[in-house]
GUNU-825840 format. One record per atom (N, C-alpha, C): atom name; z, x, y. Coordinates in nm, 4 decimals. Atoms other than C-alpha are relative to their C-alpha. Example, Ala and Ser with C-alpha at 12.3 -4.5 7.8 and 13.67 -1.06 7.14 Angstrom:
<nodes>
  at        pz        px        py
   N    0.0000    0.0890   -0.1190
  CA    0.7800    1.2300   -0.4500
   C    0.0000    0.0900    0.1200
   N   -0.0060   -0.0820   -0.1190
  CA    0.7140    1.3670   -0.1060
   C    0.0730   -0.0770    0.1090
</nodes>
This chain:
<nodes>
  at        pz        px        py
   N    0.1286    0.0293   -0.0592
  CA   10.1945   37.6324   -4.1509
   C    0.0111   -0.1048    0.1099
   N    0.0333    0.0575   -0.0598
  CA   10.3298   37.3432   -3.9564
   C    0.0010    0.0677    0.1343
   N   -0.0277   -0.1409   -0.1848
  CA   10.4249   37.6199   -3.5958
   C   -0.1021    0.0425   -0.0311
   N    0.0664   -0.0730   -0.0900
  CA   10.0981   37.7623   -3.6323
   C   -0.1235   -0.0717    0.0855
   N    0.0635    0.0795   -0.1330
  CA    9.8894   37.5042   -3.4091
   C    0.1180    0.0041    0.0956
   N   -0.0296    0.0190   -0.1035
  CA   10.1445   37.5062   -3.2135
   C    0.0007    0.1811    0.1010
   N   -0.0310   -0.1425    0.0188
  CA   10.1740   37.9308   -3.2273
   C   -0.1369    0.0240    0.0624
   N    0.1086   -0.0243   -0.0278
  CA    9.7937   37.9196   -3.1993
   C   -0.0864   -0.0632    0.1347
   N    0.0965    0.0716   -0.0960
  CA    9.7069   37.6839   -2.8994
   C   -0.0087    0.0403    0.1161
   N   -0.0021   -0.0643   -0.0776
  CA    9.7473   37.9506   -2.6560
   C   -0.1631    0.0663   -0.0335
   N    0.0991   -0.0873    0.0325
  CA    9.4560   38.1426   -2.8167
   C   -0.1394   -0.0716   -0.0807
   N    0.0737    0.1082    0.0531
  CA    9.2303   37.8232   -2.9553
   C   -0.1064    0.0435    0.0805
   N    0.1132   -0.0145   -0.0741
  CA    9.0083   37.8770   -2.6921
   C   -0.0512    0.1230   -0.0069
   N    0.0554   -0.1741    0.0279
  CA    8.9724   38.2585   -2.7381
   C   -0.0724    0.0244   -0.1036
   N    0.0929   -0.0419    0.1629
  CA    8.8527   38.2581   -3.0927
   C   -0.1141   -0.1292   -0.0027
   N    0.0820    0.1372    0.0238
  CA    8.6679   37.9289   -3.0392
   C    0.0145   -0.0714   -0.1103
   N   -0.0041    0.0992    0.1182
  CA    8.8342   37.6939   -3.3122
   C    0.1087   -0.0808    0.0610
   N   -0.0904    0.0400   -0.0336
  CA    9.0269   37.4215   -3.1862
   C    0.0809   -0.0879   -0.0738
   N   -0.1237    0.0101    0.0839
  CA    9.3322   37.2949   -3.3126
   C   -0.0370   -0.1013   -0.1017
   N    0.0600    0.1227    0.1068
  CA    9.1569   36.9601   -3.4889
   C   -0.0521    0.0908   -0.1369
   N    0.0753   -0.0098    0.1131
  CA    8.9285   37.2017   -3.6709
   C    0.1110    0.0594   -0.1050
   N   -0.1294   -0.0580    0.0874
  CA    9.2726   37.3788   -3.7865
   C    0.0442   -0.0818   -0.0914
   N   -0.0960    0.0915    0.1032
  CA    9.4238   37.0666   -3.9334
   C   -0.1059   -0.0431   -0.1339
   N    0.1287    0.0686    0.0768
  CA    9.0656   37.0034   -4.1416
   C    0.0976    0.0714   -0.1234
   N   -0.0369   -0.0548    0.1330
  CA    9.1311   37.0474   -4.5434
   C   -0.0651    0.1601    0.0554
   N    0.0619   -0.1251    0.0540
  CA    9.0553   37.4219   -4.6813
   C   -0.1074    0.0199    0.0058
   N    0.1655    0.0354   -0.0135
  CA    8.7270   37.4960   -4.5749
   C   -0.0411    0.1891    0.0393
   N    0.0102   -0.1410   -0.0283
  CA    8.5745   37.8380   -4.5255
   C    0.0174    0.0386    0.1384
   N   -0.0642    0.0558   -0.1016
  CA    8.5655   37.7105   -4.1737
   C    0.0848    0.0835    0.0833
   N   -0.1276    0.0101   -0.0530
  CA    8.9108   37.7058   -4.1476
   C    0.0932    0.1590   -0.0515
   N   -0.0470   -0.1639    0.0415
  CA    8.9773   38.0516   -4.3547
   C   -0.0563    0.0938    0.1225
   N    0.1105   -0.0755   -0.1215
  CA    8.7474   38.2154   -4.0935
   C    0.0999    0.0143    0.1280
   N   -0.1036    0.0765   -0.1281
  CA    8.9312   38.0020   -3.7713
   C    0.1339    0.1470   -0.0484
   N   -0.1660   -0.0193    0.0066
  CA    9.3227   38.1263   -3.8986
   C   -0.0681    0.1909   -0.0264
   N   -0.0207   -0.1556    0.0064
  CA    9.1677   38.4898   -4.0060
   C    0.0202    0.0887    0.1140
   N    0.0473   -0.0395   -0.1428
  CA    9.0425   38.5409   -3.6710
   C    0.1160   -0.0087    0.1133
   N   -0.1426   -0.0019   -0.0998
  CA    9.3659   38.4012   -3.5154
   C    0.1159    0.0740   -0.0309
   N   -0.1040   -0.0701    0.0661
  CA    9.5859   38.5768   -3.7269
   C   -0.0177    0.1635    0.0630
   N    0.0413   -0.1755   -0.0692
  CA    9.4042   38.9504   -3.6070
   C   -0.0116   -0.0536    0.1590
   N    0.0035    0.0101   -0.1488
  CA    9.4077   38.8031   -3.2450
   C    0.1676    0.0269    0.0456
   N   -0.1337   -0.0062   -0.0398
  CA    9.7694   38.7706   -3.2527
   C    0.0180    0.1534   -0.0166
   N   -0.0109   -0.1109    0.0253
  CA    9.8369   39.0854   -3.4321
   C   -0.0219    0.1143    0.0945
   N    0.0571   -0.1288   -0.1028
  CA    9.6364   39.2674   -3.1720
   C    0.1209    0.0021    0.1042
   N   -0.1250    0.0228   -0.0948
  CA    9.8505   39.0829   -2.8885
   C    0.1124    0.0576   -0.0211
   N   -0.1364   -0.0669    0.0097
  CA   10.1854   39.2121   -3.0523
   C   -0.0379    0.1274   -0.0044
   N   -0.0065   -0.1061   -0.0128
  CA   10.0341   39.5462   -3.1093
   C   -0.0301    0.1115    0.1556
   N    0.0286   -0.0570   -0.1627
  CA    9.9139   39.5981   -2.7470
   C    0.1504   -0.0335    0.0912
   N   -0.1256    0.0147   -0.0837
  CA   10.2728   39.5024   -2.6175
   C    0.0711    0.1144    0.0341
   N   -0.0935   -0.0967   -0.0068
  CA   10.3959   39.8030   -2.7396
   C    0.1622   -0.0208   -0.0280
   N   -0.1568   -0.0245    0.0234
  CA   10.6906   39.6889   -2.8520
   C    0.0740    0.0244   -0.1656
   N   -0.0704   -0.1196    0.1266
  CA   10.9333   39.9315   -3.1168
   C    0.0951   -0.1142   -0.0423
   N   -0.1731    0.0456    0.0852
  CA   11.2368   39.7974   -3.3496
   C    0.0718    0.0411    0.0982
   N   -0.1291   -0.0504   -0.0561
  CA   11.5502   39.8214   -3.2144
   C    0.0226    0.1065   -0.0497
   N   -0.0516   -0.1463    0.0428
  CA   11.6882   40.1607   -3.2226
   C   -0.1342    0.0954   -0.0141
   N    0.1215   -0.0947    0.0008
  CA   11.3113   40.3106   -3.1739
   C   -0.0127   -0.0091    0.1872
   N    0.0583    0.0243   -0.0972
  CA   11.1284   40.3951   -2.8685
   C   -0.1727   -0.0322    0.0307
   N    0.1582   -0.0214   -0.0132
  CA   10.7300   40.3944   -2.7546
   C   -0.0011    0.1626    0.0179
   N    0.0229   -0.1845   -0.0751
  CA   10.6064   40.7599   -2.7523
   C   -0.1550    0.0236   -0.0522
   N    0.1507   -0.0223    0.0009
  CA   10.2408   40.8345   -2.6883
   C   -0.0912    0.0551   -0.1394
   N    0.0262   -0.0138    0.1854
  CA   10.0259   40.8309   -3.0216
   C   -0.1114    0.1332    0.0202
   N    0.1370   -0.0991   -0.0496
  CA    9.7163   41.0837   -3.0841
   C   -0.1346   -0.0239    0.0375
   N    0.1348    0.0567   -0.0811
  CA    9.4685   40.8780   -2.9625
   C    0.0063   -0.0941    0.1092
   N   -0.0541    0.0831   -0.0417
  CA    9.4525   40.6594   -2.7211
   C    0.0079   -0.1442   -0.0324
   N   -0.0043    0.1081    0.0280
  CA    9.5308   40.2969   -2.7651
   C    0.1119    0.0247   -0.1199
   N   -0.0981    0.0417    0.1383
  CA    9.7895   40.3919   -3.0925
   C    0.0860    0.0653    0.0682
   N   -0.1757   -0.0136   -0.1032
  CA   10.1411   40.3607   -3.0172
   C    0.0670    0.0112   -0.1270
   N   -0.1119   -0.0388    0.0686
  CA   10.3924   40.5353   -3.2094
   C    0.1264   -0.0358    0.0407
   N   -0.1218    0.0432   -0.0678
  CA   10.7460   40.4215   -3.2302
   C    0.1276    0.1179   -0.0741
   N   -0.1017   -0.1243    0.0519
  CA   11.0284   40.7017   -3.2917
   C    0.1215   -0.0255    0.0284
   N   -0.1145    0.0085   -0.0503
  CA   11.3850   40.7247   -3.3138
   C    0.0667   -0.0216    0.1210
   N   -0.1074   -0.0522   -0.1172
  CA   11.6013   40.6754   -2.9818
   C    0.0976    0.1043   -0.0460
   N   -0.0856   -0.0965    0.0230
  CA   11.7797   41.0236   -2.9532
   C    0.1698   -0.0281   -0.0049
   N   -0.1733    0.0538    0.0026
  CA   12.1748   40.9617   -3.0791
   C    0.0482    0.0855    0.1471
   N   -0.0529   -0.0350   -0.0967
  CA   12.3782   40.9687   -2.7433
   C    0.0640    0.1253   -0.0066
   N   -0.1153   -0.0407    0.0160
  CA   12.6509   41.1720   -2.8812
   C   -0.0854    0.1777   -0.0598
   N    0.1088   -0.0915    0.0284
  CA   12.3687   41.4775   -3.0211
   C    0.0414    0.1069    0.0810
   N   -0.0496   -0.1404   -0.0636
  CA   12.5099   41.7902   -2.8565
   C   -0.1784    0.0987    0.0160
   N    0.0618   -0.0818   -0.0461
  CA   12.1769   41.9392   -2.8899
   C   -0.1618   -0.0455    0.0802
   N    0.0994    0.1104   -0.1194
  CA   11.9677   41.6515   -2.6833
   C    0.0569    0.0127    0.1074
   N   -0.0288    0.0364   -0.1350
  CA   11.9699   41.7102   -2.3323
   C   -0.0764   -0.1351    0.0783
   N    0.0142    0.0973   -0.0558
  CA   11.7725   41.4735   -2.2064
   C   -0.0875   -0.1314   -0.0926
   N    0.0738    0.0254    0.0738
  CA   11.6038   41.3356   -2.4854
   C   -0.1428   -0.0354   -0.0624
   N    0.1576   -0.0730   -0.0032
  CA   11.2551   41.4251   -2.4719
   C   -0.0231    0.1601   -0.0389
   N    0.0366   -0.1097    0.0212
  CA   11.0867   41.6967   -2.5489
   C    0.0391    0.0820    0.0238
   N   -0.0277   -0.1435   -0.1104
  CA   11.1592   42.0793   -2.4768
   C   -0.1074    0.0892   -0.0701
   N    0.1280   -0.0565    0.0496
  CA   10.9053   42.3149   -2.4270
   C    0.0389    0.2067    0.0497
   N   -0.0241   -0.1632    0.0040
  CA   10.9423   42.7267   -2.4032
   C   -0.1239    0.0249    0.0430
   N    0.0921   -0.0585   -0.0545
  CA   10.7192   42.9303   -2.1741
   C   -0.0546    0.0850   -0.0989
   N    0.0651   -0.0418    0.1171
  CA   10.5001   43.1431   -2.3621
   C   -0.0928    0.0830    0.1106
   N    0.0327   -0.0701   -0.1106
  CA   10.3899   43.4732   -2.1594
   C   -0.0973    0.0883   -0.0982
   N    0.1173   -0.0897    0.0064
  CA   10.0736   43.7135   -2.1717
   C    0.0026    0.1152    0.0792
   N   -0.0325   -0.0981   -0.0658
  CA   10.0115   44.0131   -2.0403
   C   -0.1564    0.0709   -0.0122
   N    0.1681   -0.0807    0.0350
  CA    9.6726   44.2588   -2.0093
   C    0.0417    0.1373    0.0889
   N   -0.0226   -0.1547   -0.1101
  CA    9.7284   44.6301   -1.9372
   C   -0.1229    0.0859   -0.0010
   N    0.1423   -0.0810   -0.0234
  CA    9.4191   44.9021   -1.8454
   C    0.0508    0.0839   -0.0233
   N   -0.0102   -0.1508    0.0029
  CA    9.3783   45.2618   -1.9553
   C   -0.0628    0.0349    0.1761
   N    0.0313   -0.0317   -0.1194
  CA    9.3711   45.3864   -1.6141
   C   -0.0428    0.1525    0.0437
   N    0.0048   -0.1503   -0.0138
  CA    9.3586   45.7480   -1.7002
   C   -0.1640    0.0626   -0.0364
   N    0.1419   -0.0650   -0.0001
  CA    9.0931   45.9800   -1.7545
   C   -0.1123   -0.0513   -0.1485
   N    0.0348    0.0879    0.1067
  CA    9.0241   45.8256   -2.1104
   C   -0.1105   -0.1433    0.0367
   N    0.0355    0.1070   -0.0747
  CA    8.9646   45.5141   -1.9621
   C   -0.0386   -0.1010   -0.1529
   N    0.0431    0.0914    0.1206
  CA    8.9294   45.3497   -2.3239
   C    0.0414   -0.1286   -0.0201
   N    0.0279    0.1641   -0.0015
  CA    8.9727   44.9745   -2.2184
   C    0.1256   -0.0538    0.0079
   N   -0.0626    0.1033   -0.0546
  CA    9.2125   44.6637   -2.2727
   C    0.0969    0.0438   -0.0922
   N   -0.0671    0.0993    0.0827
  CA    9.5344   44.5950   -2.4396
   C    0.0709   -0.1412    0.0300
   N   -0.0135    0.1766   -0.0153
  CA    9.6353   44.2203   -2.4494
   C    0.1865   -0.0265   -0.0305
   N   -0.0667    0.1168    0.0932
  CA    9.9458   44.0229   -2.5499
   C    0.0138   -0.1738    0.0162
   N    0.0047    0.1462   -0.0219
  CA    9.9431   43.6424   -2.5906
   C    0.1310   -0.0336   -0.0915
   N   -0.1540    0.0060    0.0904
  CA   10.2431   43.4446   -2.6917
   C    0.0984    0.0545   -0.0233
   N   -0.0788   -0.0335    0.0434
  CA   10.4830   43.6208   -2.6380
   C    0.1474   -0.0433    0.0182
   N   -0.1725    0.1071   -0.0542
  CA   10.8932   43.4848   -2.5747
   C    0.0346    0.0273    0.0963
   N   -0.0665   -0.0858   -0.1157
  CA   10.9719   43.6968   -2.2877
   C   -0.1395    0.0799    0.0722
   N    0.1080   -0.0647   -0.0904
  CA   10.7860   43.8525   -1.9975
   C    0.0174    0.1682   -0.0649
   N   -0.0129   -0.1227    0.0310
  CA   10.9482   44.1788   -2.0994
   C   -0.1090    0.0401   -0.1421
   N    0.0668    0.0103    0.1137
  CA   10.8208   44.1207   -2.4369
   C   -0.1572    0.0652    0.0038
   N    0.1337    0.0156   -0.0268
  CA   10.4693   44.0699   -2.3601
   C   -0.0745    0.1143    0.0882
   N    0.0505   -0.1376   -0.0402
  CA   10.4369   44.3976   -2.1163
   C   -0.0064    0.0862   -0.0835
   N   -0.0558   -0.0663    0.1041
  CA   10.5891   44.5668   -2.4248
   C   -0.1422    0.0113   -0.0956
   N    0.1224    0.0100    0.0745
  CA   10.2831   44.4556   -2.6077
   C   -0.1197    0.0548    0.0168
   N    0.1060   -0.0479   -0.0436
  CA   10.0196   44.4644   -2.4115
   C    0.0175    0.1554    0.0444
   N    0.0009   -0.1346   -0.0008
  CA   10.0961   44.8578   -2.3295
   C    0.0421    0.0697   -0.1693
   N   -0.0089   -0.0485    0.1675
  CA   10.1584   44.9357   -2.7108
   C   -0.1659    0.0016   -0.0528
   N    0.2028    0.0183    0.0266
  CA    9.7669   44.7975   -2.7420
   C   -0.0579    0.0898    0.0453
   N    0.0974   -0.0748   -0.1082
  CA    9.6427   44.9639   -2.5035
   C    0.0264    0.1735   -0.0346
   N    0.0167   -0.1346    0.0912
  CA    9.7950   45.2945   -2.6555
   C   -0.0018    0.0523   -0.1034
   N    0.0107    0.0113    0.1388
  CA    9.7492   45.2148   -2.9927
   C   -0.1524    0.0501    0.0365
   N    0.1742   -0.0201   -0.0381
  CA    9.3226   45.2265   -2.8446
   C   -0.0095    0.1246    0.0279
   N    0.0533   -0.1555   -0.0506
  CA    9.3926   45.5942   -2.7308
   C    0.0471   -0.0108    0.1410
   N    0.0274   -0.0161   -0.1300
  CA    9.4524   45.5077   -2.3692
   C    0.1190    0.1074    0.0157
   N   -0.1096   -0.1005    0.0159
  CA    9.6695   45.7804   -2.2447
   C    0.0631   -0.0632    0.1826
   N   -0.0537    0.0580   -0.1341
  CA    9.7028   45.5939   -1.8276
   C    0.0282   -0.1476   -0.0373
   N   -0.0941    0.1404   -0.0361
  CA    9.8388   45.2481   -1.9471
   C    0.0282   -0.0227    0.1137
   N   -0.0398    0.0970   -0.0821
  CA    9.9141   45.0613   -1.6989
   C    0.0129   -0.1881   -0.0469
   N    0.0274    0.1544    0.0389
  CA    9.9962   44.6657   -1.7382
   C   -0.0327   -0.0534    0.1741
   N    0.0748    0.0341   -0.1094
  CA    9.7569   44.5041   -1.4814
   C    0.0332   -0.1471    0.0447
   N   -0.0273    0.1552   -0.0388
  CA    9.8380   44.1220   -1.5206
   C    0.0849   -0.0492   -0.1032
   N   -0.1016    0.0686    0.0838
  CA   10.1506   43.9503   -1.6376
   C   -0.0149   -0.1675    0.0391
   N    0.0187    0.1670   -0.0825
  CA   10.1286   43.5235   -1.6458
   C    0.0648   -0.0362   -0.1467
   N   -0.0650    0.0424    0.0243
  CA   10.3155   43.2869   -1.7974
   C   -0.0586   -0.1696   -0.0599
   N    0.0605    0.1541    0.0340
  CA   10.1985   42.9028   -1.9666
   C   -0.1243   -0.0081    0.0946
   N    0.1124    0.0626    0.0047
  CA    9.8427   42.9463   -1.8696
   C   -0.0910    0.1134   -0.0525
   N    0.1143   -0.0710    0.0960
  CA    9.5312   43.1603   -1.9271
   C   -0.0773    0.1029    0.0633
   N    0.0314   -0.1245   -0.0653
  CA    9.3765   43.4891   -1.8552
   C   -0.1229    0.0650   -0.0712
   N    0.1409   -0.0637    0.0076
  CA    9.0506   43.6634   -1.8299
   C   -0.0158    0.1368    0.0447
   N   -0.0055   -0.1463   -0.0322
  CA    8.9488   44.0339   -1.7997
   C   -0.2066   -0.0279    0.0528
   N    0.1603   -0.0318   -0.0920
  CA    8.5810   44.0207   -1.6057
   C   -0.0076    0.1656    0.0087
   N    0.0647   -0.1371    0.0419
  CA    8.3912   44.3524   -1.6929
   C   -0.1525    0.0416    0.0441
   N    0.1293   -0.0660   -0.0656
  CA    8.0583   44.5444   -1.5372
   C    0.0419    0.1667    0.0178
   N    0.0142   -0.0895    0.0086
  CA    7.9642   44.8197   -1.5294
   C    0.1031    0.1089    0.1482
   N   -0.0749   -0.0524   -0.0883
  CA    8.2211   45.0523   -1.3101
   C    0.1030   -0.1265    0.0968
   N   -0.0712    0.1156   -0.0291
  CA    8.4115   44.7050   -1.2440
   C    0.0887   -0.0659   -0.1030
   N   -0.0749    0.1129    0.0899
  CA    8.7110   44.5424   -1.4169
   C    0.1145   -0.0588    0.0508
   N   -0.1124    0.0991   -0.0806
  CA    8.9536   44.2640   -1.2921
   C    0.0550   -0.1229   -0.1125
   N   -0.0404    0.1126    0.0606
  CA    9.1828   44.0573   -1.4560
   C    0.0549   -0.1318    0.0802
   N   -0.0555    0.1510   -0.0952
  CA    9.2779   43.6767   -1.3603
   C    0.0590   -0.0758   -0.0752
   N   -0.0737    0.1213    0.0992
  CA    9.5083   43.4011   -1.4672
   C   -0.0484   -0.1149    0.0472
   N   -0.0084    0.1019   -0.1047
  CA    9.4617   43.0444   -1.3654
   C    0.0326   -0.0991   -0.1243
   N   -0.0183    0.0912    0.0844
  CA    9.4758   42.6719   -1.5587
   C   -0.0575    0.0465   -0.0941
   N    0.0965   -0.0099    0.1199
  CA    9.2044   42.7251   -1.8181
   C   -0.0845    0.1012    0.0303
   N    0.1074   -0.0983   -0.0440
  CA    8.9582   42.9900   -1.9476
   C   -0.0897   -0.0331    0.0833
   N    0.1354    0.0592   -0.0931
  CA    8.6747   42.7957   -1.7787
   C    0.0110    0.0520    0.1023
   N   -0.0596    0.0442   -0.1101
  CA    8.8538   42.7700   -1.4626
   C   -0.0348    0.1532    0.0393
   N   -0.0090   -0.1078    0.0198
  CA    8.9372   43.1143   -1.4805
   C   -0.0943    0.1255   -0.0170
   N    0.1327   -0.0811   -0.0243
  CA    8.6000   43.2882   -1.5551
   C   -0.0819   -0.0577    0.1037
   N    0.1072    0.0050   -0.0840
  CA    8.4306   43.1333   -1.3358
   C    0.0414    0.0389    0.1434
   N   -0.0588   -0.0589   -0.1003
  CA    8.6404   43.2381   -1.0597
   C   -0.0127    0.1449   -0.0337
   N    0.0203   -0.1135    0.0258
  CA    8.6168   43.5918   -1.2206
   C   -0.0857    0.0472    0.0463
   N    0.1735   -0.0797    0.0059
  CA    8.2460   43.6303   -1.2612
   C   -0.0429   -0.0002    0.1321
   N    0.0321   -0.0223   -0.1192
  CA    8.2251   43.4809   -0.8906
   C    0.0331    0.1527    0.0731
   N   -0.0692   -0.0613   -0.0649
  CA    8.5009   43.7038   -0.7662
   C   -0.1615    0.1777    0.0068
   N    0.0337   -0.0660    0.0195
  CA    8.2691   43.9778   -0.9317
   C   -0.1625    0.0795    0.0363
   N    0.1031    0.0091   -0.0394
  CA    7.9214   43.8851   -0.8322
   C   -0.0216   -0.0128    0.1281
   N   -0.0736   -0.0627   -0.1170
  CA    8.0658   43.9057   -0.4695
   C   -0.0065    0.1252    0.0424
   N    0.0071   -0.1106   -0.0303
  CA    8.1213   44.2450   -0.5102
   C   -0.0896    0.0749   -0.0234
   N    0.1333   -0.0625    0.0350
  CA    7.7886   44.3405   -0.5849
   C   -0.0767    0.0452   -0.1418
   N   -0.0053   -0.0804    0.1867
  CA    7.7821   44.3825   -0.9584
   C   -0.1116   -0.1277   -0.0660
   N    0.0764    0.0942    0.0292
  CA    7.4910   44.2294   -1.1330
   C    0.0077   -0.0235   -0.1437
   N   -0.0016    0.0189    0.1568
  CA    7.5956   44.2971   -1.5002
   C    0.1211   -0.0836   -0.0538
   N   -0.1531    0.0542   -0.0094
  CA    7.9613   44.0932   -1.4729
   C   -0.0414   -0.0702   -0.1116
   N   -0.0500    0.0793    0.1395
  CA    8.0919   43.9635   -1.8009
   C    0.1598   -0.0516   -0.0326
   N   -0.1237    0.0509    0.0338
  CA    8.3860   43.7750   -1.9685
   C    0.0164    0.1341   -0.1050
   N    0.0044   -0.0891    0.1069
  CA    8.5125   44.0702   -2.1747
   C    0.1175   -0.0290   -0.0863
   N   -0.1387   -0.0116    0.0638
  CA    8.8501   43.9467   -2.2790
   C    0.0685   -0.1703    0.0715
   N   -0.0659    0.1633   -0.0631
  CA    8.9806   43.5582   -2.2349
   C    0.1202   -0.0060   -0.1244
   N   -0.0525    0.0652    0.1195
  CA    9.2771   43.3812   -2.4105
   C    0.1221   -0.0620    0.0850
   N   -0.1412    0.0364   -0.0881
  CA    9.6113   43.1662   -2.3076
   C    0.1247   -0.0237   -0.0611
   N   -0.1591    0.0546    0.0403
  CA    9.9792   43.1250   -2.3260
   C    0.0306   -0.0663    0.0608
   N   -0.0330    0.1458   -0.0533
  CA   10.0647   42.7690   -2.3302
   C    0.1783    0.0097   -0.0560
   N   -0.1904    0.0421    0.0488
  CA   10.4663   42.6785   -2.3254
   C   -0.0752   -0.0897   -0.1812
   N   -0.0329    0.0614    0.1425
  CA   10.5365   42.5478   -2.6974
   C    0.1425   -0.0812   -0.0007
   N   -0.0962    0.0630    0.0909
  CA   10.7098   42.2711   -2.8037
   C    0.1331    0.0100   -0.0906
   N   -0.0842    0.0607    0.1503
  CA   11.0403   42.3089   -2.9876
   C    0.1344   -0.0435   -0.0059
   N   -0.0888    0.1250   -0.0058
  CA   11.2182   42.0311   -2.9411
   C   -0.0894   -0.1383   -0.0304
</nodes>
């Protein structure tokens, strides 16, 4: 107890108790004073951000909390740089184009571009379509199928939002007054590393 007036006279003035009232006997006071300085400090070291040795800082799930995690071992053959790794993650949307004309098939998530055409034309003739076609292939973001009556267009961009609303414009442009979202969803890269 005798280092903490001296520990505390940086922050005396912050909590409003100064160092005299510290040295007073046991007083509720003085429980109050040291509680208050004790969570002032605490805060201070926790806003520094600083890890143990042999950890690092790595962004928490909220903001303001700081997680501290291993430093990746140098010698780790399967750390390249020691951060994260993330895998693309592809989509796809193909149209019955034929006389059928019986609508969408999709794929989301899939590992490979090949993959994901593979899919989305399996959908699409799993529905009956007999003119498959794959209309839009994209890659870590997000895709929309805009629908009206004798009108359908697909789009990729950042986000669905983003993405329909560029649609429905694109669509209400071309003269179509019934334009709808008929088909949204995205492939974001994944994590696995």
């Amino acid at each position: 107890m005798e280092g903490l007036p001296g520990l505390l006279s940086g922050h005396s003035q912050i909590i409003g108790c100064s160092i005299g009232e510290m040295d007073q006997a046991m007083s509720t006071k003085r429980q109050v004073c040291l509680g208050v300085a004790l969570l002032a400090l605490s805060f201070n070291a926790a806003s520094d951000g600083q890890c143990p040795d042999g950890f690092t800082q790595a962004p928490g799930p909220m903001t303001g909390v700081i997680n501290c995690v291993p430093l990746p071992a140098a010698n780790d053959p399967g750390n390249d740089a020691g951060g994260p790794r993330w895998q693309s993650r592809w989509g796809a949307i193909s149209f019955d184009y034929g006389a059928s004309n019986v609508g969408v098939g999709a794929s989301v998530a899939a590992t490979s571009k090949r993959r994901a055409k593979s899919e989305a034309l399996a959908e699409c003739r799993a529905k009956g379509g007999k003119g498959c076609k794959v209309n839009l292939v994209y890659d870590n973001q997000c895709a929309v199928v805009i629908a009206a009556v004798g009108y359908s267009r697909s789009h990729a961009g950042p986000t669905v939002e983003i993405t329909a609303e560029r649609g429905m414009k694109m669509c209400e442009e071309a003269g179509f007054n019934d334009c709808q979202v008929y088909y949204k969803a995205c492939s974001l890269p994944e994590q696995i590393q």
